[in-house]
VOLOTOR-586031 format. One line per field, with one value per residue: residue in one letter; z, y, x of N, C-alpha, C in turn; residue number from 1. Coordinates in nm, 3 decimals. Each point is the difference from the previous one (the first is absolute). Example, Ala and Ser with C-alpha at 12.3 -4.5 7.8 and 13.67 -1.06 7.14 Angstrom:
BEGIN
resn <- (a s)
nw <- (0.780 -0.072)
nv <- (-0.569 0.105)
nu <- (1.319 -0.035)
caw <- (0.000 0.006)
cav <- (0.119 0.119)
cau <- (-0.089 0.082)
cw <- (0.000 0.073)
cv <- (0.120 0.109)
cu <- (0.090 -0.077)
resi <- (1 2)
END
This chain:
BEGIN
resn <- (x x x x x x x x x x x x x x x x x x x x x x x x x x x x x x x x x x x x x x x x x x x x x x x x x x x x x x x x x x x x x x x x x x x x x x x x x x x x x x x x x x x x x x x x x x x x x x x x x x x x x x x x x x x x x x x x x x x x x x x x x x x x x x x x x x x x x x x x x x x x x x x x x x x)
nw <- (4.595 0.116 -0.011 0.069 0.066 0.142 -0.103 -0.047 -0.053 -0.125 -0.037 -0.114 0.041 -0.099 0.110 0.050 -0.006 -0.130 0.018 -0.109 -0.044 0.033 -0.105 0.064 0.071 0.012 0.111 -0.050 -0.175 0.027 0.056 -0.061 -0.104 0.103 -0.003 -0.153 -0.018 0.114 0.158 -0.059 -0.101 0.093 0.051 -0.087 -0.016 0.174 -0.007 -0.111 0.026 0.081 -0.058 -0.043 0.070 -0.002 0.039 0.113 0.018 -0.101 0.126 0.051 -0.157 0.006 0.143 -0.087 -0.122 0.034 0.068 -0.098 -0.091 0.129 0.002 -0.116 0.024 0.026 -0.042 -0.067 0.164 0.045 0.050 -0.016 -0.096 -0.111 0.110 0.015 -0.126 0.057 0.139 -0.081 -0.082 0.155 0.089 -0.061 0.031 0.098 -0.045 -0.123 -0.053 0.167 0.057 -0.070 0.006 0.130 0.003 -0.119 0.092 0.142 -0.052 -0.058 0.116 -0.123 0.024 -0.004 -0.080 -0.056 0.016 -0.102 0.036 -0.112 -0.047 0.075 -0.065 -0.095 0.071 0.038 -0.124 -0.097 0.121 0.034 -0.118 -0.052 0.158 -0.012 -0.132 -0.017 0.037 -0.066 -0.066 0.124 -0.007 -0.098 0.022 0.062 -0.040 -0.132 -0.077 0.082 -0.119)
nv <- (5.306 0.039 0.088 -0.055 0.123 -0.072 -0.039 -0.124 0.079 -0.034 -0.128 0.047 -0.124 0.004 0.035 -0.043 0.136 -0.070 -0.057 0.086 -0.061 0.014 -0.034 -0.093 -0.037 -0.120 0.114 -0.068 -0.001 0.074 -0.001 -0.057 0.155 0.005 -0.113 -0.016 0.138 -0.034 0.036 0.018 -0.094 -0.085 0.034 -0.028 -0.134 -0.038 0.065 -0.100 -0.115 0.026 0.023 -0.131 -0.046 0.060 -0.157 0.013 -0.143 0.112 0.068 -0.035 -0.038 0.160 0.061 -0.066 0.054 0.144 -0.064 -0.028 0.121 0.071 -0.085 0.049 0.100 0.066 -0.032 0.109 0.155 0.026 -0.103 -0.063 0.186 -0.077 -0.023 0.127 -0.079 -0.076 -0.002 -0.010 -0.077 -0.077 0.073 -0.012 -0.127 -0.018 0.065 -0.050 -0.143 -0.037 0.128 -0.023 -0.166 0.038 0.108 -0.138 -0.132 0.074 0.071 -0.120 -0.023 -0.066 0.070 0.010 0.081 -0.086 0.022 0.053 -0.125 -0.009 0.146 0.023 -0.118 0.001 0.103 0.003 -0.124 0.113 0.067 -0.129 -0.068 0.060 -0.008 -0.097 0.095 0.083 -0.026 -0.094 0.077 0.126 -0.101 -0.059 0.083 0.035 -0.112 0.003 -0.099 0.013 0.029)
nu <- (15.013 -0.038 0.105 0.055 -0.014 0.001 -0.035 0.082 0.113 -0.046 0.099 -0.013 0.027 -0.104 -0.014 0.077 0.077 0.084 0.113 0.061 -0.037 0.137 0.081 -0.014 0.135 -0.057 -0.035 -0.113 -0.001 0.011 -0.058 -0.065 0.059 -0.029 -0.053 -0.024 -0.046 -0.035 -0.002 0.089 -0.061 -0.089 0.092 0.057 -0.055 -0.042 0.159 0.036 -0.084 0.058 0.092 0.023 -0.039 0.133 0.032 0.016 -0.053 0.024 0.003 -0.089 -0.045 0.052 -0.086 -0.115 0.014 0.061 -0.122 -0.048 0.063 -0.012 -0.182 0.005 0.055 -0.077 -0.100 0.062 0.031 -0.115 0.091 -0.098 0.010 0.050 0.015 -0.027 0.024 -0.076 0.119 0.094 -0.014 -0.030 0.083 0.107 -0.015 -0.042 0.078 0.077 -0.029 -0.011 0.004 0.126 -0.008 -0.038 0.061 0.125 -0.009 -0.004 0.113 0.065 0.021 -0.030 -0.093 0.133 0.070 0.084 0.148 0.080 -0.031 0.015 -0.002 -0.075 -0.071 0.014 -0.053 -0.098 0.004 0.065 -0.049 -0.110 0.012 0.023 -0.031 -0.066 0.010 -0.060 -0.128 0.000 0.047 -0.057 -0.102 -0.001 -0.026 -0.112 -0.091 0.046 0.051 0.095 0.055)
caw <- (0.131 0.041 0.041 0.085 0.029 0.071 -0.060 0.000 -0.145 -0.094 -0.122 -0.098 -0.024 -0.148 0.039 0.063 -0.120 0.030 -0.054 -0.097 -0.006 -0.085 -0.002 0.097 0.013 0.087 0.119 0.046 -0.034 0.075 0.104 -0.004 -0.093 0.135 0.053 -0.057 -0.031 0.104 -0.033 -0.083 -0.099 -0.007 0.040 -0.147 -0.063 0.070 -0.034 -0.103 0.023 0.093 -0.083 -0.141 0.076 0.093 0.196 0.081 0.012 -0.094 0.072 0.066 -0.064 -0.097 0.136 0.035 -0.090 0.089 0.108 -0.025 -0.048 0.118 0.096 -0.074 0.015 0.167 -0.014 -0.066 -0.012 0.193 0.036 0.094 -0.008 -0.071 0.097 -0.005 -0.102 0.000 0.114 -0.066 -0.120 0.066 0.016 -0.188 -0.128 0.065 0.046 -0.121 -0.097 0.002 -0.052 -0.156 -0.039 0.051 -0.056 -0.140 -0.015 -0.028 -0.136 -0.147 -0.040 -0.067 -0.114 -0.064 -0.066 0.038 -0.006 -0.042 0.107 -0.083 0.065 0.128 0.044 -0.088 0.078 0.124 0.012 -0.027 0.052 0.082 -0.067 -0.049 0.085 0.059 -0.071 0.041 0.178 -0.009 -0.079 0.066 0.156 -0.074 -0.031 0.148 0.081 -0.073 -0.017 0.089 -0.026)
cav <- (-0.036 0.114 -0.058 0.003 0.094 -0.073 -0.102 0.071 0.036 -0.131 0.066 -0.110 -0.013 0.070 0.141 0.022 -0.050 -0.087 0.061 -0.041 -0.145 0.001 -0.124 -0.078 -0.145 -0.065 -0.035 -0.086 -0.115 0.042 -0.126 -0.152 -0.031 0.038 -0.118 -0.020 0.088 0.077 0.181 0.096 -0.027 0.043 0.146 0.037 0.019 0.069 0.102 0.102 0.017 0.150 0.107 -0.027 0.087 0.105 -0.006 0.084 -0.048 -0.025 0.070 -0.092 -0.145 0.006 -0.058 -0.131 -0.058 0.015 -0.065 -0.146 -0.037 -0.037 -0.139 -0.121 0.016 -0.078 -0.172 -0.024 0.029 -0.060 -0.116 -0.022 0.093 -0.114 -0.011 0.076 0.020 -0.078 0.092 0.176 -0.040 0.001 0.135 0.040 -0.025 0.111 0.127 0.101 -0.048 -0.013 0.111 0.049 -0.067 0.084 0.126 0.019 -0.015 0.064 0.097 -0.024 -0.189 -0.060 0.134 0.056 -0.027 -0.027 0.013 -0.130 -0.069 -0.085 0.077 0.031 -0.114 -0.046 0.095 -0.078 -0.124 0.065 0.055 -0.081 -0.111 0.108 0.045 -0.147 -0.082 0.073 -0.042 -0.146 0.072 0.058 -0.085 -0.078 0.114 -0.017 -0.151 -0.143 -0.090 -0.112 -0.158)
cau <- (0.049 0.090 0.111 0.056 0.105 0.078 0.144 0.150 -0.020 0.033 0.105 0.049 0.168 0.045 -0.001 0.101 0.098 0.068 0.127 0.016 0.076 0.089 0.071 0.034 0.024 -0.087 0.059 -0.019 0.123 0.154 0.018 0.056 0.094 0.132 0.079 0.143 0.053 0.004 -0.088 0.039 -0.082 -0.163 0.040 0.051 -0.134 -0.104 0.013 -0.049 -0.212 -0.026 0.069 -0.110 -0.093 -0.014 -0.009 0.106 0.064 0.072 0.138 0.033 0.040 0.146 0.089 -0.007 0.101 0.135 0.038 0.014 0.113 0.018 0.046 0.070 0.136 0.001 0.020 0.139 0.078 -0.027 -0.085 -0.099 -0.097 -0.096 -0.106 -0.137 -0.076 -0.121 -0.086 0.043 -0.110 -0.165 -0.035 -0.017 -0.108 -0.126 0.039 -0.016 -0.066 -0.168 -0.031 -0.050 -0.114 -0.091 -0.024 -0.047 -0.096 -0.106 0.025 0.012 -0.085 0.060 0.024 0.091 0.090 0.100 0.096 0.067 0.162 0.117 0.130 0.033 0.068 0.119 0.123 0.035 0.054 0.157 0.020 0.042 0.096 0.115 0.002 0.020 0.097 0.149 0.039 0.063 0.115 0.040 0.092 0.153 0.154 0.028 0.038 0.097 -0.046 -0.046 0.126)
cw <- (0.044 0.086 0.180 0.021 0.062 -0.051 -0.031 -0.162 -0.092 -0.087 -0.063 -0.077 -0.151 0.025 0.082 -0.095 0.024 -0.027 -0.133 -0.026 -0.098 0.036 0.128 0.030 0.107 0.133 0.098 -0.037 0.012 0.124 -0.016 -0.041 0.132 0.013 -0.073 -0.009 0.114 -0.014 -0.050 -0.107 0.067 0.089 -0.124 -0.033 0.046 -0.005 -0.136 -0.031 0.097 -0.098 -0.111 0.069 0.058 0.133 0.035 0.094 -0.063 0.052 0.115 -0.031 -0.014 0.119 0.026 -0.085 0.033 0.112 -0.016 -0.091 0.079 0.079 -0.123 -0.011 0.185 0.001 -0.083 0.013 0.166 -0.016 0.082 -0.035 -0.097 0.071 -0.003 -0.116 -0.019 0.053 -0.084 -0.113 0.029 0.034 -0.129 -0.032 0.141 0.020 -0.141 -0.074 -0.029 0.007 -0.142 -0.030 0.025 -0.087 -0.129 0.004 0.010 -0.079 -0.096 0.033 -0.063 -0.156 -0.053 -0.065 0.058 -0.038 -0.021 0.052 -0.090 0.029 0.118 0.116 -0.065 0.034 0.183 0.027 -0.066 0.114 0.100 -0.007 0.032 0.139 0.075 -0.081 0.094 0.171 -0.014 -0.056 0.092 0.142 -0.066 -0.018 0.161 0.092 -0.065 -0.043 0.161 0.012 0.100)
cv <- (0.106 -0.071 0.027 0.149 -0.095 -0.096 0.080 0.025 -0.136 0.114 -0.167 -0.016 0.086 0.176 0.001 -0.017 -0.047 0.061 -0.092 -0.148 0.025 -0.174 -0.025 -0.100 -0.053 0.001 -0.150 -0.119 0.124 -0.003 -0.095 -0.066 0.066 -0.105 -0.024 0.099 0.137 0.131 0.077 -0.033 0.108 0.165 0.092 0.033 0.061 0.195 0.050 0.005 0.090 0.095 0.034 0.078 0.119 0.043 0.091 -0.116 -0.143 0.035 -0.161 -0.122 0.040 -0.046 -0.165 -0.061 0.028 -0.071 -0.161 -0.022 0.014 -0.090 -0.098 0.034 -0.052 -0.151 -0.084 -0.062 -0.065 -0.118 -0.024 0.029 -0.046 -0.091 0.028 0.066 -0.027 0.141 0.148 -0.011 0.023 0.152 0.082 0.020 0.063 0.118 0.053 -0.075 -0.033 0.123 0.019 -0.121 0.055 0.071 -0.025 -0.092 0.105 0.127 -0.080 -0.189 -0.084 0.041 0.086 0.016 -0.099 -0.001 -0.188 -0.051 -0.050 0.092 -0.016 -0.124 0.003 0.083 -0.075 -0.087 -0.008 0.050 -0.055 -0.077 0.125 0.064 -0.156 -0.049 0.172 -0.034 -0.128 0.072 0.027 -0.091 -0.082 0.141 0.008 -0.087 -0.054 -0.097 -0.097 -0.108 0.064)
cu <- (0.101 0.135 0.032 0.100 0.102 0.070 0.121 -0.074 0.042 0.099 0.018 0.163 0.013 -0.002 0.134 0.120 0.101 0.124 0.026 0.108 0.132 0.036 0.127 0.045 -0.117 0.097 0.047 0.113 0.119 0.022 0.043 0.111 0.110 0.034 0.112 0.113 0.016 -0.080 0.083 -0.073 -0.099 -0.026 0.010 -0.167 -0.074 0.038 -0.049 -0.117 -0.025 0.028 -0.151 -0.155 -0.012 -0.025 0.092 0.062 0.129 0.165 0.004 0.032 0.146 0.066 0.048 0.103 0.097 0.029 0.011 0.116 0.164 0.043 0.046 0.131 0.072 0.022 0.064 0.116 0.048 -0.035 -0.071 -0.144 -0.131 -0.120 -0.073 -0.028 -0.116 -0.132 -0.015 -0.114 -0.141 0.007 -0.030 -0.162 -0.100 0.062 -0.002 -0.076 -0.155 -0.075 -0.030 -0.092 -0.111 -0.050 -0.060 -0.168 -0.126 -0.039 -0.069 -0.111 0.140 0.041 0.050 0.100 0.124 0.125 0.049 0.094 0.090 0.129 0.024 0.051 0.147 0.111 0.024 0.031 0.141 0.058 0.050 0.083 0.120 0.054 0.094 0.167 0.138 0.007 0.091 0.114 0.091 0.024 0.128 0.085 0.009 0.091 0.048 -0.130 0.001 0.123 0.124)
resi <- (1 2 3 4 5 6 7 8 9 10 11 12 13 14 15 16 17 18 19 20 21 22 23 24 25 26 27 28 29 30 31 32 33 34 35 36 37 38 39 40 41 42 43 44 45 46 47 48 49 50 51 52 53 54 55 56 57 58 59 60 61 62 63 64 65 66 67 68 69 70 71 72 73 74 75 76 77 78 79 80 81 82 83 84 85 86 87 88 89 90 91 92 93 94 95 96 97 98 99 100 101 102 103 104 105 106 107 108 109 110 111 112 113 114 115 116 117 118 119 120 121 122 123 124 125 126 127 128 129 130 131 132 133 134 135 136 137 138 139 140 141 142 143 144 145 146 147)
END
């Protein structure tokens, strides 16, 4: 059977190469892990799986983490600015996080190495605890106890 000149050309997905799968946090549960632990967590992560890959946009997660450690000082420090944490999280996550899901799904599927959360939680939940105890520190040297 002779072929068609006028078709488009066939390529088979095992001919298109892939980029090599290094180990990875799952974009996806760092995300999720923003709710407790804010985008400075999943900025952290979504930067160094760029890194781990060799994206180039690995300069813009560093933007996102400078900028979310930022509005957590902002909302610190401004009352009011805690507000739009919610609104700051949804831009987050379609502007730096769903990209890299993107990306690792169609690179890698479900298929790939992964990076272990036991450290990396166990630092963000010190971090946090350990952040909440000198802010409560620092408003009683501020404000007094109140009596």
């Amino acid at each position: 059977m002779a072929t068609n000149p006028y078709n488009a050309p066939r390529s088979r997905v095992a001919d298109v190469p892939q980029q090599e799968a290094v180990p990875l946090w799952n974009p996806a549960a760092a995300g999720a892990w923003c709710l407790p632990l804010s985008t400075i967590f999943g900025s952290y992560l979504v930067m160094r799986n760029w890194a781990a890959l060799g994206d180039p946009r690995e300069r813009s997660a560093r933007n996102w983490l400078y900028g979310s450690i930022a509005f957590v000082i902002a909302a610190i420090v401004i009352p009011g600015v805690g507000i739009i944490g919610l609104p700051w999280l949804i831009v987050w996550y379609f502007m730096a996080n769903r990209p890299q899901i993107q990306h690792v799904k169609e690179q890698f599927g479900t298929d790939y190495p992964r990076q272990p959360w036991g450290k990396v939680l166990a630092v963000g939940f010190v971090v946090l605890v350990g952040a909440g105890i000198a802010l409560g520190l620092l408003s009683t040297l501020v404000f007094g106890t109140g009596k």
